[in-house]
CHARMM internal coordinates of N, CA and C (Angstrom, degrees):
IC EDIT
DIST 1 N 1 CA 1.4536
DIST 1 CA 1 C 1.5236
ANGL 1 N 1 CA 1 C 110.21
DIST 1 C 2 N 1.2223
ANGL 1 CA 1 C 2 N 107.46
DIHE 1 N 1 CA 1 C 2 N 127.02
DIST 2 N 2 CA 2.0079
ANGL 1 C 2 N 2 CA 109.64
DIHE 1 CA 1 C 2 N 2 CA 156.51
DIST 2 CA 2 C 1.3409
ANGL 2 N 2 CA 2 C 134.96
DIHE 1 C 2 N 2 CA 2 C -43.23
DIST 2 C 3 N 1.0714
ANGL 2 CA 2 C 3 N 115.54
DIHE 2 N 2 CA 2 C 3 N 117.74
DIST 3 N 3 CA 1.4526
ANGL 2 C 3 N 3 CA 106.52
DIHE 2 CA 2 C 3 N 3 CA -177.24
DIST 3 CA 3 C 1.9723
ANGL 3 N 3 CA 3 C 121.14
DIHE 2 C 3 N 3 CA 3 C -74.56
DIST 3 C 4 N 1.2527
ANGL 3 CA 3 C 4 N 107.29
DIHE 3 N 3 CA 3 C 4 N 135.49
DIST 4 N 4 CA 1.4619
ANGL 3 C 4 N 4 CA 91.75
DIHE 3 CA 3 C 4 N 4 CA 170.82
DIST 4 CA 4 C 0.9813
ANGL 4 N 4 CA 4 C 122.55
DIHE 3 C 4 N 4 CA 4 C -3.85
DIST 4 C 5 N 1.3942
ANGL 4 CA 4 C 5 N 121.47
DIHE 4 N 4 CA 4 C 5 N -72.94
DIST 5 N 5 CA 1.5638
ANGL 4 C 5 N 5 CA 141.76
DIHE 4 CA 4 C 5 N 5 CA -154.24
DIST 5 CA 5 C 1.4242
ANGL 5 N 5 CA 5 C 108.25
DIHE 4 C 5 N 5 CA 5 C -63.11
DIST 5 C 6 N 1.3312
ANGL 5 CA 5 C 6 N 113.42
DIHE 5 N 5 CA 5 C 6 N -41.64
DIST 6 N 6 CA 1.6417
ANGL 5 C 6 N 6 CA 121.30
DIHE 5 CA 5 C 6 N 6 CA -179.55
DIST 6 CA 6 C 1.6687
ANGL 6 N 6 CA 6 C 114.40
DIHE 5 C 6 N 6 CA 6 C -76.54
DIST 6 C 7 N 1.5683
ANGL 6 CA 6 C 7 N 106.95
DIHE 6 N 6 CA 6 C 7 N -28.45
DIST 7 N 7 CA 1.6192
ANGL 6 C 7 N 7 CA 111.40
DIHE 6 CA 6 C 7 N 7 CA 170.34
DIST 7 CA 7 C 1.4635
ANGL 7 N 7 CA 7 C 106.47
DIHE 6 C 7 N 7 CA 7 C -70.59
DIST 7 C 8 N 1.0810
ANGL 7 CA 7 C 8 N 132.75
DIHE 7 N 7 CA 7 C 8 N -18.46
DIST 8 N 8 CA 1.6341
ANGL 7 C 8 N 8 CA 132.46
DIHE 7 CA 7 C 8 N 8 CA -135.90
DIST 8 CA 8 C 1.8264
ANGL 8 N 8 CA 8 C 74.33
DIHE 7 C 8 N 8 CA 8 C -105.54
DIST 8 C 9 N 1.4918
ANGL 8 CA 8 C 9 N 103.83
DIHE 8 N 8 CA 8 C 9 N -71.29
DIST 9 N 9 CA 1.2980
ANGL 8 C 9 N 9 CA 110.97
DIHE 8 CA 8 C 9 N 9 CA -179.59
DIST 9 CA 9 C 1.1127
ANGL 9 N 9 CA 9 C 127.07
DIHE 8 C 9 N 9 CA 9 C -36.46
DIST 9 C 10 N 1.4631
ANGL 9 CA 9 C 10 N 134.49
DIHE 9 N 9 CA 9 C 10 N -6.57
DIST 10 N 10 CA 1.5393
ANGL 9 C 10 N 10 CA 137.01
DIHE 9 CA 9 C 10 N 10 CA -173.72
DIST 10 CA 10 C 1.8069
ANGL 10 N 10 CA 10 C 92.07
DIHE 9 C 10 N 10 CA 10 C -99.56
DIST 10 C 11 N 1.1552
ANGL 10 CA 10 C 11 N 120.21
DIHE 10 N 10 CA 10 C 11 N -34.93
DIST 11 N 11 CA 1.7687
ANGL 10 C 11 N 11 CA 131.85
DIHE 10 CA 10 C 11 N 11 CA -141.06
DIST 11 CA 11 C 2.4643
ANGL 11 N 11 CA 11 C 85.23
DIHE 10 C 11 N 11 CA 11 C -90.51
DIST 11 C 12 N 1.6165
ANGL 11 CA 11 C 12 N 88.32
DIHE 11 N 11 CA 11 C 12 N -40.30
DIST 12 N 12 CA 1.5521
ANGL 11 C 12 N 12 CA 94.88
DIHE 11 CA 11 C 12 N 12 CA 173.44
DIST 12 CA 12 C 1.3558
ANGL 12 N 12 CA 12 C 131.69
DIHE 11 C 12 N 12 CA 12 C -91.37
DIST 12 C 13 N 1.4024
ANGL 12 CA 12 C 13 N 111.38
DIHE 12 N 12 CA 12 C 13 N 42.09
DIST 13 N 13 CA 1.4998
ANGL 12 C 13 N 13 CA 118.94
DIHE 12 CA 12 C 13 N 13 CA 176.38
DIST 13 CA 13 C 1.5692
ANGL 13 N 13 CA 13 C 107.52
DIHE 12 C 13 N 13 CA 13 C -146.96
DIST 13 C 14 N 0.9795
ANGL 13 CA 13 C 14 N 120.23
DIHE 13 N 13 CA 13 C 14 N 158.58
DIST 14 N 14 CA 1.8935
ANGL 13 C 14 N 14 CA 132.29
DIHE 13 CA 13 C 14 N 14 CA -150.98
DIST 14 CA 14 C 1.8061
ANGL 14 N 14 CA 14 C 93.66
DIHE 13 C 14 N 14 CA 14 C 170.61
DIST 14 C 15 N 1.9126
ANGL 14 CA 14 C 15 N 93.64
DIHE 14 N 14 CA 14 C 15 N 153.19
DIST 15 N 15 CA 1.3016
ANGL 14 C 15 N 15 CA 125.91
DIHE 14 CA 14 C 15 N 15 CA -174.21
DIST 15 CA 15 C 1.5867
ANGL 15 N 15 CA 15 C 107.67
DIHE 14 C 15 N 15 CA 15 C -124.77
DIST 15 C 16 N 1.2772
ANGL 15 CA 15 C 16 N 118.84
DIHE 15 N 15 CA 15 C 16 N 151.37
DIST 16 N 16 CA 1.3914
ANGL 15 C 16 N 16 CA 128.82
DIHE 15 CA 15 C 16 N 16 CA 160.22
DIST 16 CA 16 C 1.5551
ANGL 16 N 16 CA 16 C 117.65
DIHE 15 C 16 N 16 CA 16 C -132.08
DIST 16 C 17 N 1.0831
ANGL 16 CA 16 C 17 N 118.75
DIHE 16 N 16 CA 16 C 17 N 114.94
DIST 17 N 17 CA 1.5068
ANGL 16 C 17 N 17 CA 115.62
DIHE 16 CA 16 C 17 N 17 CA -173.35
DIST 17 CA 17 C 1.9179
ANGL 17 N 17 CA 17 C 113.38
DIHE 16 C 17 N 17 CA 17 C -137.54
DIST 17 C 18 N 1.2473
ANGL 17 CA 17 C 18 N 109.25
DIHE 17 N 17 CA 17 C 18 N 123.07
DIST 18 N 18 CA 1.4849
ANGL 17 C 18 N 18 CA 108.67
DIHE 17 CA 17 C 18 N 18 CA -170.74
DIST 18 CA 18 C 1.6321
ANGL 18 N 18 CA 18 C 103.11
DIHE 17 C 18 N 18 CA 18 C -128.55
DIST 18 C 19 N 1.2647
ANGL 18 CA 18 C 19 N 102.48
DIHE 18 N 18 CA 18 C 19 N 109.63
DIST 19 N 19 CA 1.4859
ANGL 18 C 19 N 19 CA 139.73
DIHE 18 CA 18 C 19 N 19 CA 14.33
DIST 19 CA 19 C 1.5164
ANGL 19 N 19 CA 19 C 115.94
DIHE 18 C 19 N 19 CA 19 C -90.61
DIST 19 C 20 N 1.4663
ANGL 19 CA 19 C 20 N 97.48
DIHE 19 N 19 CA 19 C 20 N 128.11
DIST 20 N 20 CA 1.5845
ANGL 19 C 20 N 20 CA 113.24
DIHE 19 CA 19 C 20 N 20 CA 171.72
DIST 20 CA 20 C 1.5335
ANGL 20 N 20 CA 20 C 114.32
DIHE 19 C 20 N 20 CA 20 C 5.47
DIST 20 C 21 N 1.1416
ANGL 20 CA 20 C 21 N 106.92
DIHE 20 N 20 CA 20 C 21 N -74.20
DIST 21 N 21 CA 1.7606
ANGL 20 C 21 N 21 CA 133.87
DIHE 20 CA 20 C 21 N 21 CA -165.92
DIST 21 CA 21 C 1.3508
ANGL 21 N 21 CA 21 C 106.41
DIHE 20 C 21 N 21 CA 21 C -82.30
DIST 21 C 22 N 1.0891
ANGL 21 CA 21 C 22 N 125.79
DIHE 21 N 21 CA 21 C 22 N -12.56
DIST 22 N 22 CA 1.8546
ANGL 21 C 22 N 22 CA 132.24
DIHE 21 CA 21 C 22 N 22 CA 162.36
DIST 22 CA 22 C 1.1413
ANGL 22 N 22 CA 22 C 111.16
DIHE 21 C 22 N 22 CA 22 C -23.97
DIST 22 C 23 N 1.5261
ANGL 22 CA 22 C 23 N 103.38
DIHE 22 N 22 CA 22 C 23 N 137.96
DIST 23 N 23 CA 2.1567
ANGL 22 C 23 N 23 CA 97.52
DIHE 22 CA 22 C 23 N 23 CA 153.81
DIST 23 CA 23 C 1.6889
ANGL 23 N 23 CA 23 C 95.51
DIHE 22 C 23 N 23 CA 23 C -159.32
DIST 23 C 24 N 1.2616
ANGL 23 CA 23 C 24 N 106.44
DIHE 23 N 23 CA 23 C 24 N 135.49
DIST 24 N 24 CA 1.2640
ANGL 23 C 24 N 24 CA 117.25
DIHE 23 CA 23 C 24 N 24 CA 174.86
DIST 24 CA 24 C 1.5488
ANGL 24 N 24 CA 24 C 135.71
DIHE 23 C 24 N 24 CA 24 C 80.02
DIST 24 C 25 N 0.9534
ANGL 24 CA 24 C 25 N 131.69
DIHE 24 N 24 CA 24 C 25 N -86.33
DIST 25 N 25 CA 1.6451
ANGL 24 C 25 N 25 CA 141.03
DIHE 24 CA 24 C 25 N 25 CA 156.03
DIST 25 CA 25 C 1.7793
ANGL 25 N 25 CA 25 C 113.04
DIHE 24 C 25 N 25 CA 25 C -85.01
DIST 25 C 26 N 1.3515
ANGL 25 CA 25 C 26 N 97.60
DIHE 25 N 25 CA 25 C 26 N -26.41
DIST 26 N 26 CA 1.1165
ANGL 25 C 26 N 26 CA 94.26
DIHE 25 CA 25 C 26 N 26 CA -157.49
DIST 26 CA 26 C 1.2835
ANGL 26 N 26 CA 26 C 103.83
DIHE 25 C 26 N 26 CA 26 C -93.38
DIST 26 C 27 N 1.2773
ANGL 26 CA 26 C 27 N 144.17
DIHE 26 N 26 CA 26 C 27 N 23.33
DIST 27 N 27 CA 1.5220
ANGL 26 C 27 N 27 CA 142.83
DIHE 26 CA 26 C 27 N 27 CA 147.89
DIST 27 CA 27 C 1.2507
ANGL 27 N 27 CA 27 C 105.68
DIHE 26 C 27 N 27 CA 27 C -101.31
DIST 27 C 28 N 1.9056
ANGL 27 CA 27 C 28 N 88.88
DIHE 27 N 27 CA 27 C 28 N 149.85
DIST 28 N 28 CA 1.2769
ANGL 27 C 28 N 28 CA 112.55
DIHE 27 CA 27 C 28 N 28 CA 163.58
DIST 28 CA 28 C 0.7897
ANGL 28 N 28 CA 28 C 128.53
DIHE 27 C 28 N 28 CA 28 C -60.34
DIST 28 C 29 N 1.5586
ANGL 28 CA 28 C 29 N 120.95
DIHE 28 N 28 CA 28 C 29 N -47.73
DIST 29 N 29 CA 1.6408
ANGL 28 C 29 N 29 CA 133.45
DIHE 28 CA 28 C 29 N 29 CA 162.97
DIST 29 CA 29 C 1.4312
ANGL 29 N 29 CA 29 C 124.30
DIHE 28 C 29 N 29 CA 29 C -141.52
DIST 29 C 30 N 1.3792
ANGL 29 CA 29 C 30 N 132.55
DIHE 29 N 29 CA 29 C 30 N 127.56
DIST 30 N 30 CA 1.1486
ANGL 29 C 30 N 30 CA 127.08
DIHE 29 CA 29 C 30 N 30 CA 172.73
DIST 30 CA 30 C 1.5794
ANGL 30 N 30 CA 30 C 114.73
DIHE 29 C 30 N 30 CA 30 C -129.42
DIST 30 C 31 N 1.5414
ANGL 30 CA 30 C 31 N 97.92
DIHE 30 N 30 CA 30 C 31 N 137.15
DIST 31 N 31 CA 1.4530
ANGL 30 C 31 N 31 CA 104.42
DIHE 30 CA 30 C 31 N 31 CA -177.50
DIST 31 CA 31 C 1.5419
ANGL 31 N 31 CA 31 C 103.39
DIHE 30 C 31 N 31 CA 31 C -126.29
DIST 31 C 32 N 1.3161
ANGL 31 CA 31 C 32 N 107.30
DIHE 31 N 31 CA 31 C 32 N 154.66
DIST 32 N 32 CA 1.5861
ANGL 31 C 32 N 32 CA 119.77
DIHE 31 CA 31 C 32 N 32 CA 177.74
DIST 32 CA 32 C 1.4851
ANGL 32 N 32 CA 32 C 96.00
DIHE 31 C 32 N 32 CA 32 C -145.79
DIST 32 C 33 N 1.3030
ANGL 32 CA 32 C 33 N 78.98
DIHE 32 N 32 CA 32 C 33 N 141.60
DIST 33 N 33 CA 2.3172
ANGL 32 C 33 N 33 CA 96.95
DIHE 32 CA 32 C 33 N 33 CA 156.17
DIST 33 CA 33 C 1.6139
ANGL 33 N 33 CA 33 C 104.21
DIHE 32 C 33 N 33 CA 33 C -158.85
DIST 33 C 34 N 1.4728
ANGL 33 CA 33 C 34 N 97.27
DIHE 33 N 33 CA 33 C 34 N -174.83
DIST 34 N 34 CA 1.1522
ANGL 33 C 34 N 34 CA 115.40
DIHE 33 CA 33 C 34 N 34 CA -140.36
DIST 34 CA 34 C 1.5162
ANGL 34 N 34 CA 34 C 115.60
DIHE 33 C 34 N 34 CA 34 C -176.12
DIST 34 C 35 N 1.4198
ANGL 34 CA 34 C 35 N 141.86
DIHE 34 N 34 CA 34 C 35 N 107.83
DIST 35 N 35 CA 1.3362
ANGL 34 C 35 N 35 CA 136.58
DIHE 34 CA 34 C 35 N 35 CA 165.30
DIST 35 CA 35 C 1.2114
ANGL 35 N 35 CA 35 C 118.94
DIHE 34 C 35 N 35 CA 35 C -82.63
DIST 35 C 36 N 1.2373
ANGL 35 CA 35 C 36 N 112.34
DIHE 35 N 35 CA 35 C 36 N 136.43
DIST 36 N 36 CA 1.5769
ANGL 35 C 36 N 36 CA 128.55
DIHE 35 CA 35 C 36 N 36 CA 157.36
DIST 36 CA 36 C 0.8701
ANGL 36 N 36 CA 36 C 117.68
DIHE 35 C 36 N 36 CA 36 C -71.79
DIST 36 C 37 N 1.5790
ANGL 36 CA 36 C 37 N 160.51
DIHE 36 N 36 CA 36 C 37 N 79.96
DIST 37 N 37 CA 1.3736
ANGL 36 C 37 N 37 CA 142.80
DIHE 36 CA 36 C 37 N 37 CA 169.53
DIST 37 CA 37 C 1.4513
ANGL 37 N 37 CA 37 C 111.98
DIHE 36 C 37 N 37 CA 37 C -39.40
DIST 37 C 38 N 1.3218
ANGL 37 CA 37 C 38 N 120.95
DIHE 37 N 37 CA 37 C 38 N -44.95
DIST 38 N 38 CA 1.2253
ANGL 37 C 38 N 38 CA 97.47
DIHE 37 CA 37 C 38 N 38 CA -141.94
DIST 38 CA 38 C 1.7267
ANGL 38 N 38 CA 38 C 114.98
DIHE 37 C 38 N 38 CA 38 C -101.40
DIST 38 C 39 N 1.6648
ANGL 38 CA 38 C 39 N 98.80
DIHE 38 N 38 CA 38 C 39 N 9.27
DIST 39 N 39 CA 1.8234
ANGL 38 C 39 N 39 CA 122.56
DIHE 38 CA 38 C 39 N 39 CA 160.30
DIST 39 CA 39 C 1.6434
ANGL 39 N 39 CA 39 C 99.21
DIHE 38 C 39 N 39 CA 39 C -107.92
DIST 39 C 40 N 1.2501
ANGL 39 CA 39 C 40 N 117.49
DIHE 39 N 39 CA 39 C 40 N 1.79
DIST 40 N 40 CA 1.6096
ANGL 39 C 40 N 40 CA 87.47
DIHE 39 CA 39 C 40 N 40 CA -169.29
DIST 40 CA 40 C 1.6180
ANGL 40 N 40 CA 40 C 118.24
DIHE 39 C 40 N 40 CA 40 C 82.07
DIST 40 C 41 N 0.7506
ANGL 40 CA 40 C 41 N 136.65
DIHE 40 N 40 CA 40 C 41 N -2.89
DIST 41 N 41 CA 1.7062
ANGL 40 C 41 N 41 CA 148.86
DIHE 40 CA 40 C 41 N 41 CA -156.58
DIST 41 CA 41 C 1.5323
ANGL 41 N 41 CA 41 C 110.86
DIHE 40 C 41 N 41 CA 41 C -101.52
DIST 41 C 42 N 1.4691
ANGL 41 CA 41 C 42 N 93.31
DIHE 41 N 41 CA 41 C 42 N 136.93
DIST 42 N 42 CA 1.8419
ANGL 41 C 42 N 42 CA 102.23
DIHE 41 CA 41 C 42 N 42 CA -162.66
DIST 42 CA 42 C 1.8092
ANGL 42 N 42 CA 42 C 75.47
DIHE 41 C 42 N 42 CA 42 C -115.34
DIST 42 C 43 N 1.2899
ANGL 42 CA 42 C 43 N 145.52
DIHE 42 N 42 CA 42 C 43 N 106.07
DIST 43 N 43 CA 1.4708
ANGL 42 C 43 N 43 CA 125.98
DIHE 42 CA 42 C 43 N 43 CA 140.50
DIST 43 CA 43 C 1.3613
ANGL 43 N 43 CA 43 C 115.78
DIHE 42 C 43 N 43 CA 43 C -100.29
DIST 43 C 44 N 1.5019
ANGL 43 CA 43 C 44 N 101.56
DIHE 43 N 43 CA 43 C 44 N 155.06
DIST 44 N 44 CA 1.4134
ANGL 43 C 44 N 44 CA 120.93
DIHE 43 CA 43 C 44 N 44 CA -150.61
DIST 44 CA 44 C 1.2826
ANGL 44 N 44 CA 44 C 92.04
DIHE 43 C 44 N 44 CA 44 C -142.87
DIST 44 C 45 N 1.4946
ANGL 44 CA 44 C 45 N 123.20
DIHE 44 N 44 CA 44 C 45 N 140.45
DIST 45 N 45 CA 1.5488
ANGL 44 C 45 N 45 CA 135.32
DIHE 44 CA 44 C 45 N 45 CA 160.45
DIST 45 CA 45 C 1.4506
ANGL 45 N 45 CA 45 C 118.51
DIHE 44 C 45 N 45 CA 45 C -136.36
DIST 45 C 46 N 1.2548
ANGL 45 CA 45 C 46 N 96.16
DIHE 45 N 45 CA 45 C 46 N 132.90
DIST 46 N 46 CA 1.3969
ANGL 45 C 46 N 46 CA 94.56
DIHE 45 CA 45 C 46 N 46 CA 178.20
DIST 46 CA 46 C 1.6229
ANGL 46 N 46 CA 46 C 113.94
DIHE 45 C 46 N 46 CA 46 C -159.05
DIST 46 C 47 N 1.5233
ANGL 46 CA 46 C 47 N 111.37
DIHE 46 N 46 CA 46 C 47 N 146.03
DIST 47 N 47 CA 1.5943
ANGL 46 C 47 N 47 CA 130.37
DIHE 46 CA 46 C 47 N 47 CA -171.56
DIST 47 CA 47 C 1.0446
ANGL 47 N 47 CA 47 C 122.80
DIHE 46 C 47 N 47 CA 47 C -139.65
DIST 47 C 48 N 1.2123
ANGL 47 CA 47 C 48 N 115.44
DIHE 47 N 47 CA 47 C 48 N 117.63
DIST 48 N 48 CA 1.8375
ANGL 47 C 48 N 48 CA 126.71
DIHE 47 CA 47 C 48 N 48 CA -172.62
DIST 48 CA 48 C 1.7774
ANGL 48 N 48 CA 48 C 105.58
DIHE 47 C 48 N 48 CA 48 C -117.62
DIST 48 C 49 N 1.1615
ANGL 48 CA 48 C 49 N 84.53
DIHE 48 N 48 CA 48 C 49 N 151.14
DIST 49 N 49 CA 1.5387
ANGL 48 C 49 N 49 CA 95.90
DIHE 48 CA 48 C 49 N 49 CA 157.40
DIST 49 CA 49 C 1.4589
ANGL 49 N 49 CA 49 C 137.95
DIHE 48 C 49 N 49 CA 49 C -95.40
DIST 49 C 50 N 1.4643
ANGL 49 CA 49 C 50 N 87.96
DIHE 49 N 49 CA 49 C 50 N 100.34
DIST 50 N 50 CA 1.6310
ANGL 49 C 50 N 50 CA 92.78
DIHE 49 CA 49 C 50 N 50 CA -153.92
DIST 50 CA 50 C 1.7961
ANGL 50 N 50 CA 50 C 112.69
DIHE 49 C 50 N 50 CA 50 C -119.93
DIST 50 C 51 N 1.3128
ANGL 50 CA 50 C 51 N 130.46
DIHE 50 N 50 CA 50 C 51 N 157.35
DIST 51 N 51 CA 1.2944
ANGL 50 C 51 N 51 CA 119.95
DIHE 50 CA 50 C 51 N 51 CA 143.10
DIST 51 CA 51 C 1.1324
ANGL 51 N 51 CA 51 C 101.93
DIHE 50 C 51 N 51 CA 51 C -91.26
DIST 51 C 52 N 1.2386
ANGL 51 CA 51 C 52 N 156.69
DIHE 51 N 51 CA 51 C 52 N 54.12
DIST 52 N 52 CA 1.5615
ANGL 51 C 52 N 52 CA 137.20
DIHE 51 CA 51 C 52 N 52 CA 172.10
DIST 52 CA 52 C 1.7400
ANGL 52 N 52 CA 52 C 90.52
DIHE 51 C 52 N 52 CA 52 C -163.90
DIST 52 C 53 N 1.6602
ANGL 52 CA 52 C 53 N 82.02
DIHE 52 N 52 CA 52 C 53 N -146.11
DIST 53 N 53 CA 1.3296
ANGL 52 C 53 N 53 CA 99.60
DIHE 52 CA 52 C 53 N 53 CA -161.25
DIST 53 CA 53 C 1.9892
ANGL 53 N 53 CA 53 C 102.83
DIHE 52 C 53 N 53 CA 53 C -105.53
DIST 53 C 54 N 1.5218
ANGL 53 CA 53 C 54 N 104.10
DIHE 53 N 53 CA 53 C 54 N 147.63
DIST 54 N 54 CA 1.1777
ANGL 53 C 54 N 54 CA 103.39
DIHE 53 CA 53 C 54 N 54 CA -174.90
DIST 54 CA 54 C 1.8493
ANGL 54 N 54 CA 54 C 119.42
DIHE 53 C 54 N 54 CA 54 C -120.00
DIST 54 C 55 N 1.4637
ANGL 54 CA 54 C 55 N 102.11
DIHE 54 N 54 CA 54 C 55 N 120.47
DIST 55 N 55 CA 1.2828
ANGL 54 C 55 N 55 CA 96.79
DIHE 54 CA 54 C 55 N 55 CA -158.82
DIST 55 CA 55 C 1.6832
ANGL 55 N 55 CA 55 C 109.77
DIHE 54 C 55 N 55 CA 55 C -97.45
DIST 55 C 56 N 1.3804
ANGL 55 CA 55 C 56 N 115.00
DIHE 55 N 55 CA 55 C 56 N -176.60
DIST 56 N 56 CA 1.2872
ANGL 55 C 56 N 56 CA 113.63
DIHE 55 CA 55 C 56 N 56 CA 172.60
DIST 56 CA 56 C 1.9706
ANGL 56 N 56 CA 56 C 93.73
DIHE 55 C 56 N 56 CA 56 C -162.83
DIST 56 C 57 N 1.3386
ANGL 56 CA 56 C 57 N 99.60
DIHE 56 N 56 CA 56 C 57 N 137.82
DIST 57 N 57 CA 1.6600
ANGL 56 C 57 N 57 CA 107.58
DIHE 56 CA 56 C 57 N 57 CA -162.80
DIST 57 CA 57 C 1.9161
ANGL 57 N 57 CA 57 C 98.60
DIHE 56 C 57 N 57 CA 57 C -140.80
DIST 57 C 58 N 1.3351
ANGL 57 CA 57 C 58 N 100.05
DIHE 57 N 57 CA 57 C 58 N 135.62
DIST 58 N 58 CA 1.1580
ANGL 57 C 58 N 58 CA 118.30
DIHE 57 CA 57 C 58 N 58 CA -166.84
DIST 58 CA 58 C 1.5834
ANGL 58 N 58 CA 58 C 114.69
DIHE 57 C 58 N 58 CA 58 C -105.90
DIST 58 C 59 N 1.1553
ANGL 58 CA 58 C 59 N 144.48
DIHE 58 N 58 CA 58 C 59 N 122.90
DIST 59 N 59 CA 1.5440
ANGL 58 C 59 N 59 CA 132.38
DIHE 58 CA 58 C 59 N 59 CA -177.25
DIST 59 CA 59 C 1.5844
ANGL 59 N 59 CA 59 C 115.08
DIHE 58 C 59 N 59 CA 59 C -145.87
DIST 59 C 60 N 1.2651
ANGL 59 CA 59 C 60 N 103.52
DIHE 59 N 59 CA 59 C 60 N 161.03
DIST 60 N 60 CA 1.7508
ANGL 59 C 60 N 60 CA 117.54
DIHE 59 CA 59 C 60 N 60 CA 179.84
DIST 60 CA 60 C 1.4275
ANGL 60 N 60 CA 60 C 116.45
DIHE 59 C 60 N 60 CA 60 C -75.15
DIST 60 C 61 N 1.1871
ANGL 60 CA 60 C 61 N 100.41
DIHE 60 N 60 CA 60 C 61 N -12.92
DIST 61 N 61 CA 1.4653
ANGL 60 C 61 N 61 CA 113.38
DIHE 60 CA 60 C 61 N 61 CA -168.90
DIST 61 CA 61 C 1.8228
ANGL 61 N 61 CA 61 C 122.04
DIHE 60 C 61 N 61 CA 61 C -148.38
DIST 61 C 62 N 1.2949
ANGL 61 CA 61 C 62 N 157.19
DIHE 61 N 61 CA 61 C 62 N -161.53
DIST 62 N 62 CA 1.1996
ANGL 61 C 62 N 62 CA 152.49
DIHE 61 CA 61 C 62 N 62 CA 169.46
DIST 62 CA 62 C 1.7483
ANGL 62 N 62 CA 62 C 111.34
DIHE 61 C 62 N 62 CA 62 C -96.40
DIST 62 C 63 N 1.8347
ANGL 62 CA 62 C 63 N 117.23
DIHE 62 N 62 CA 62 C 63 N -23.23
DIST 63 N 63 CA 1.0443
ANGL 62 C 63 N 63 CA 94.52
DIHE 62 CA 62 C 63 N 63 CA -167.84
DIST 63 CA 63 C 1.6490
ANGL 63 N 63 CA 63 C 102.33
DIHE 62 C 63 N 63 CA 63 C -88.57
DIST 63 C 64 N 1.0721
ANGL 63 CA 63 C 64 N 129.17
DIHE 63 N 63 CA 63 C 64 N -9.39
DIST 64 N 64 CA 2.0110
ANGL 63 C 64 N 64 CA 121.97
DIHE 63 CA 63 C 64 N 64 CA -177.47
DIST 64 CA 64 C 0.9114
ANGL 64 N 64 CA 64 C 109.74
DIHE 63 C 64 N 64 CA 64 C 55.36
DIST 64 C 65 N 1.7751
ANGL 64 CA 64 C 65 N 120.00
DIHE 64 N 64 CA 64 C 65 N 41.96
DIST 65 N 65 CA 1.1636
ANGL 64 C 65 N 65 CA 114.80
DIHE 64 CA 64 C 65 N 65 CA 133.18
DIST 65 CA 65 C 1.8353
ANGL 65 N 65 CA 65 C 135.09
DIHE 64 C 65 N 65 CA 65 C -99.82
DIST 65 C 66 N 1.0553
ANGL 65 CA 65 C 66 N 106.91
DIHE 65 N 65 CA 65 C 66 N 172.16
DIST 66 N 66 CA 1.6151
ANGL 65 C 66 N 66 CA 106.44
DIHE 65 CA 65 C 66 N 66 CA -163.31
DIST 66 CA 66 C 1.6320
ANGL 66 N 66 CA 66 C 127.46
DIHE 65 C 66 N 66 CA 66 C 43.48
DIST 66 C 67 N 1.6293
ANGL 66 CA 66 C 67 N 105.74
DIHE 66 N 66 CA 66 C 67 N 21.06
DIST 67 N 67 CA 1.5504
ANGL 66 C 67 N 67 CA 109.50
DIHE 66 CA 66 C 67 N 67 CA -173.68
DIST 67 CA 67 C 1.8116
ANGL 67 N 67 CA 67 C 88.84
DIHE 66 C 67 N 67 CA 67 C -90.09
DIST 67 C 68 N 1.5407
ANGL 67 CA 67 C 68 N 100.29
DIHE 67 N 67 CA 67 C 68 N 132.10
DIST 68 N 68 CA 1.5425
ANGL 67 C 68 N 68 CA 93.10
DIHE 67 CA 67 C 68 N 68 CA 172.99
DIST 68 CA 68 C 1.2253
ANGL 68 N 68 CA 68 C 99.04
DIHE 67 C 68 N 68 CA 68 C -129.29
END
COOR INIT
IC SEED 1 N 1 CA 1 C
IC BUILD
């Protein structure tokens, strides 16, 4: 049998990939995460096509301000 923690863990993980139907080189950007229940652990991956630098910003709210 599955433990809670491992059911819970399927329900707390999701993808974003543009374009939709992307895989590999061929997105612009793709992000994944995923919880660990059983460390506590939020991992997150993510790859853009970039010349620069690629960010990711976290907030209390939609506008991202004063989130530091």
């Amino acid at each position: 049998l599955a433990t809670a923690a491992a059911l819970l863990a399927v329900c707390w993980a999701g993808s974003f990939r543009d374009p939709a139907d992307c895989s590999g080189d061929g997105c612009s950007l793709a992000f994944t995460w995923d919880v660990d229940f059983t460390t506590s652990t939020l991992n997150i991956t993510m790859a853009a096509q970039s010349a620069g630098w690629v960010g990711l910003g976290f907030s209390t709210d939609q506008l991202m301000g004063d989130d530091d």
